[in-house]
N, C-alpha and C positions, 0 to 999 in steps of 0.2 A: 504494500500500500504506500510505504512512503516513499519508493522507486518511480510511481507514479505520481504523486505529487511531485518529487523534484520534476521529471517530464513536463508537465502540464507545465509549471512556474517558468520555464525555458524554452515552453515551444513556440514557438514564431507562429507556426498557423495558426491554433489555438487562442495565441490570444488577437490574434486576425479576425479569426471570427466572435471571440466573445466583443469585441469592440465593434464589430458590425451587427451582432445579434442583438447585445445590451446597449444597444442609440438609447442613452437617456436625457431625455426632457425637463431639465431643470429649471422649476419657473420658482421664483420668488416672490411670497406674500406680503404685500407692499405694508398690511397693516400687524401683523406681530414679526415679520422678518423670517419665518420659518422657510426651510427652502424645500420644496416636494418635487418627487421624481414622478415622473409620468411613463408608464412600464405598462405596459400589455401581457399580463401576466398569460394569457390565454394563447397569444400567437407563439408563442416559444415550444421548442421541439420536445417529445415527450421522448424518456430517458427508455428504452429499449432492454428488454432480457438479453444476458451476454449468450453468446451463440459458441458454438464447439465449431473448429476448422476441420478441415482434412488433413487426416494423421496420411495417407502413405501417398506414394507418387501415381499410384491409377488415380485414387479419390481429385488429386489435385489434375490432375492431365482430364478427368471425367469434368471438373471444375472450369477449367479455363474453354474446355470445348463449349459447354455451356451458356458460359459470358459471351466469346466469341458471335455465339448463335444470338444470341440473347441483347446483347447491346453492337449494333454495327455503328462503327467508327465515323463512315461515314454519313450517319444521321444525327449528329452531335449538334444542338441548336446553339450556335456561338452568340447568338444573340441575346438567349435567357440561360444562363450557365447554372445558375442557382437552379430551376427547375430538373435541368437534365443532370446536374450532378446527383440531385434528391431522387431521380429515378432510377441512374445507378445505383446508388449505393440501397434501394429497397430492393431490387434483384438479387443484389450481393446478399445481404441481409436473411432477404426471405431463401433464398438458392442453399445457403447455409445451415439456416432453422432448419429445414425440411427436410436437408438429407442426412444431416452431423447429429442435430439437437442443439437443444438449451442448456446452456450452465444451472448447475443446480445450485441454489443461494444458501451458503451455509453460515453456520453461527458464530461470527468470531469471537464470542465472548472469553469461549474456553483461551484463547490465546492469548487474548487482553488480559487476562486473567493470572496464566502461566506467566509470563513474561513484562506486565507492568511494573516489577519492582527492578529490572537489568537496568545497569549502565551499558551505554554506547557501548563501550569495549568488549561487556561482555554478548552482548546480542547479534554483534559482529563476530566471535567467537560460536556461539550458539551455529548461529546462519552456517560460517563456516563447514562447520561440524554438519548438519541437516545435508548441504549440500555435497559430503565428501561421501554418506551412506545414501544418496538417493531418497531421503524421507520427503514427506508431506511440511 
């Protein structure tokens, strides 16, 4: 989890698109000073089940055959790129679900739990160790 927050804090697209997603409208009320964001909570993109990839080289070759078929390059509308990029990636998305499955959402408490009292060093230790036997 926090391999992915450092990502996120440094990716360039990311925050390309949160600055294009989150346009906020700041107006200021002339009579107590308070300043309000004006935010369309509703048109914002709804958060997705995490999807299982293709583990072997047929599932991925069966995969790209697919998209190939599936999105042709040459039908690409350059002129609304937001819409056909959000149509790719529902292919992807859905092409994925259907034939891999869903991540199943598990509890991390037990591990907040195990591990909220480590210093740095030692979690880095730990991690080490996890990663040198193959564990979860």
């Amino acid at each position: 989890m926090r391999g992915l927050k450092m990502h996120q804090s440094s990716c360039h697209v990311i925050t390309s698109l949160e600055s294009e997603t989150f346009e906020i409208e700041e107006e200021t009320d002339t009579d107590t000073g308070q300043i309000h964001n004006n935010v369309d909570w509703n048109s914002l993109p709804s958060i997705k089940a995490g999807i299982k990839l293709p583990k072997s080289d047929a599932q991925w070759q069966a995969a790209t055959m697919y998209f190939a078929s599936a999105m042709p390059v040459c039908g690409i509308d350059k002129s609304n790129i937001n819409d056909t990029l959000s149509a790719m990636t529902s292919i992807i998305y859905n092409y994925c679900r259907d034939t891999c499955g869903i991540l199943e959402v598990t509890d991390a408490s037990h591990f907040d739990n195990k591990y909220k009292d480590l210093t740095n060093a030692s979690l880095k230790t730990q991690l080490k160790n996890l990663k040198r036997c193959n564990a979860d």
